[in-house]
Structures are given as structure tokens and as C-alpha cells.
N, C-alpha and C positions, 0 to 999 in steps of 0.2 A: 110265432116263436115256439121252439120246442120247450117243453115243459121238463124233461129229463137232463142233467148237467151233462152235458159233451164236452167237453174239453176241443174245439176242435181246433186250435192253437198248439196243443201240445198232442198230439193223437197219437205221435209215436211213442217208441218204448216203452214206457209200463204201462200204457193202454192197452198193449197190445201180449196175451197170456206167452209166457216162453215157448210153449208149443201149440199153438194157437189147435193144434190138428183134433186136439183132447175135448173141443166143444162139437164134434161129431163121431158118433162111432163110426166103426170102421163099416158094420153090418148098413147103417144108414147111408152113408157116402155109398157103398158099393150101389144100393139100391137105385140111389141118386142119380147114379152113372149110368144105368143101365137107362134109365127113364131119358134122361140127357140122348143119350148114343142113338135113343130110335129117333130124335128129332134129325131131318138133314141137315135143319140149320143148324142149331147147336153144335154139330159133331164133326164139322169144317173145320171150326178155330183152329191155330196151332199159332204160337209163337212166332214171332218171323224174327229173322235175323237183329232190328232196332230195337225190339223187344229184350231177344237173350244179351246184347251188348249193354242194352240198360241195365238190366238185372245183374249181370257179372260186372259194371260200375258199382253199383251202390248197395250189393247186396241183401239178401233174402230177407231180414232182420228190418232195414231199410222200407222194402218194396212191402211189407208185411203190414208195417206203420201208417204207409201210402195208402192201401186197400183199405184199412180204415177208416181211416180220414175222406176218403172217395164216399166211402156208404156217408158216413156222416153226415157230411157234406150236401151229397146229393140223390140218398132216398131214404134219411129218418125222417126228416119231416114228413108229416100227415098228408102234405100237398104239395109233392119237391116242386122248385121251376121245372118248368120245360121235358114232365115228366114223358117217360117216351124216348123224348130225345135228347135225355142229357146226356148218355154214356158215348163216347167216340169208340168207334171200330176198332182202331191200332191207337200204336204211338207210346203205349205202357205197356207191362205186362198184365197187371190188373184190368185194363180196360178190354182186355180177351178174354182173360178169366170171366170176367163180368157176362159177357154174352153167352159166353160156351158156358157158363153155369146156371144161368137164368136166371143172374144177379141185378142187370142194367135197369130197371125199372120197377116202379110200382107194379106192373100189373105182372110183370113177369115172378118178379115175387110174390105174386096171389096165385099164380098159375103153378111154377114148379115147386114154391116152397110152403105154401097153403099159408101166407103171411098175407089178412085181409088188407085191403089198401084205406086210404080214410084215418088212418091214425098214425104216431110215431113208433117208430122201431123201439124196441126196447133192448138194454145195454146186453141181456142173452142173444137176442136177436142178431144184434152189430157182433157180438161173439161167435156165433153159429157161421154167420154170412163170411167173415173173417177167415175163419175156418177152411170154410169150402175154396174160397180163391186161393187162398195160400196152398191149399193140399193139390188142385187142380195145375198151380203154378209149379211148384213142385215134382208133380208128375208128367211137364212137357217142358223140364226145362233142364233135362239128362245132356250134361260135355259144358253145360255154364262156365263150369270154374275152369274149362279148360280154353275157354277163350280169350285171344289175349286183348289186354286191358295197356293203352298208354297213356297215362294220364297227361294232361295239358302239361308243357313246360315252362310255359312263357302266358 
């Protein structure tokens, strides 16, 4: 069990800071990026099409809530399940983010974010990490709002 109160029932909305981007500077992200870009893997991701249509359904504020709850969920505890392999490739926006930012795992978060594995995230931590998918999402999801959206009628 995790020792820190997560909320993880309620993860959106005021869990989540209004500009989540303010728990990284800019100077650090830059850095971040560049570290990112020399990897091949990493620097593949992009958005695909299920992704930007999810996003322009349920909006940034929405999907922001989501990444949250993701880390939460499945890399604060000290020993997530299935660590390694719990983050899926596609299918969310976040779960791209995740990879292309070296968020999917324990170990990846001891590698690109120098976060040791063996213990729980802590609530700066789920902020920081926050942060970085949201800014990354963000930054490869340029024409969103201009896709169109039909909601279910029936």
C-alpha cells in the first residue's frame, strides 16, 4: 500500500495544478528534450490520429487529470505491477507521452529522471512527471482543436 494519500478516485481537477507546465522550468524541460531527442527510441513517438481525436473529445484539462491518475496508478508505488510492462504503446495521448518522455516505468524513471526505483513517488514527483506529459502533449498536438469532433447522437 502506498503510504502517501492519493486520491486516486478523484485524480482529476484540483489534483491536477491549473498550469501543471510551472512544476518544470522551462531551462530544465529544454535540457530534458534534448537528452530525449538523442535517444531513437524516444524521439519516434508522435501522436497518431486516435490519440489527437481523443484529445480534441475530452480536452487538455481532461487528458491532464488522466496522466495523473496513469502515474498514480501505475508507477507511485515502490513496486507497481507489471513494472516494465504496464504502460501501452498507443490508444491515449498520455500513454505516448509516457514513452517519448521516459515516464512508462520504474526503471525509466531512474534512467531519464534520476527518480531511484524501490520507493513511492512522492506528490512533487506525480507533479513534475505531470508536468512533463502535459508539456510534451502539448507540444505535438498543434490543429487538435481544429479537428472535428461529432458527438454520439443516439
Amino acid at each position: 500500500m502506498m503510504s502517501e494519500n492519493y486520491d486516486i478516485e478523484n485524480w482529476g481537477g484540483t489534483t491536477v495544478p491549473e498550469d501543471p507546465a510551472g512544476s518544470i522550468s522551462g531551462e530544465e524541460y529544454r535540457m530534458l528534450k534534448q537528452r530525449l531527442a538523442a535517444s531513437k527510441f524516444r524521439s519516434r513517438f508522435r501522436l497518431g490520429e486516435r490519440e489527437l481525436l481523443y484529445l480534441a473529445r475530452r480536452g487538455r484539462s481532461a487528458v491532464a487529470g488522466e496522466c495523473r491518475g496513469f502515474l498514480i496508478r501505475r508507477l507511485a508505488p515502490a513496486q507497481p505491477r507489471n513494472d516494465g510492462r504496464q504502460t501501452p504503446m498507443r490508444g491515449h495521448p498520455c500513454f505516448v507521452a509516457q514513452h517519448a518522455t521516459g515516464c512508462c516505468c520504474r526503471g525509466c524513471l531512474s534512467k531519464w529522471h534520476h527518480i531511484p526505483t524501490g520507493r513511492e513517488l512522492t506528490g512533487a514527483e506525480l507533479d513534475r512527471l505531470t508536468a512533463i506529459l502535459v508539456r510534451w502533449i502539448d507540444e505535438h498536438s498543434a490543429g487538435v482543436g481544429e479537428l472535428p469532433y461529432t458527438p454520439d447522437l443516439f
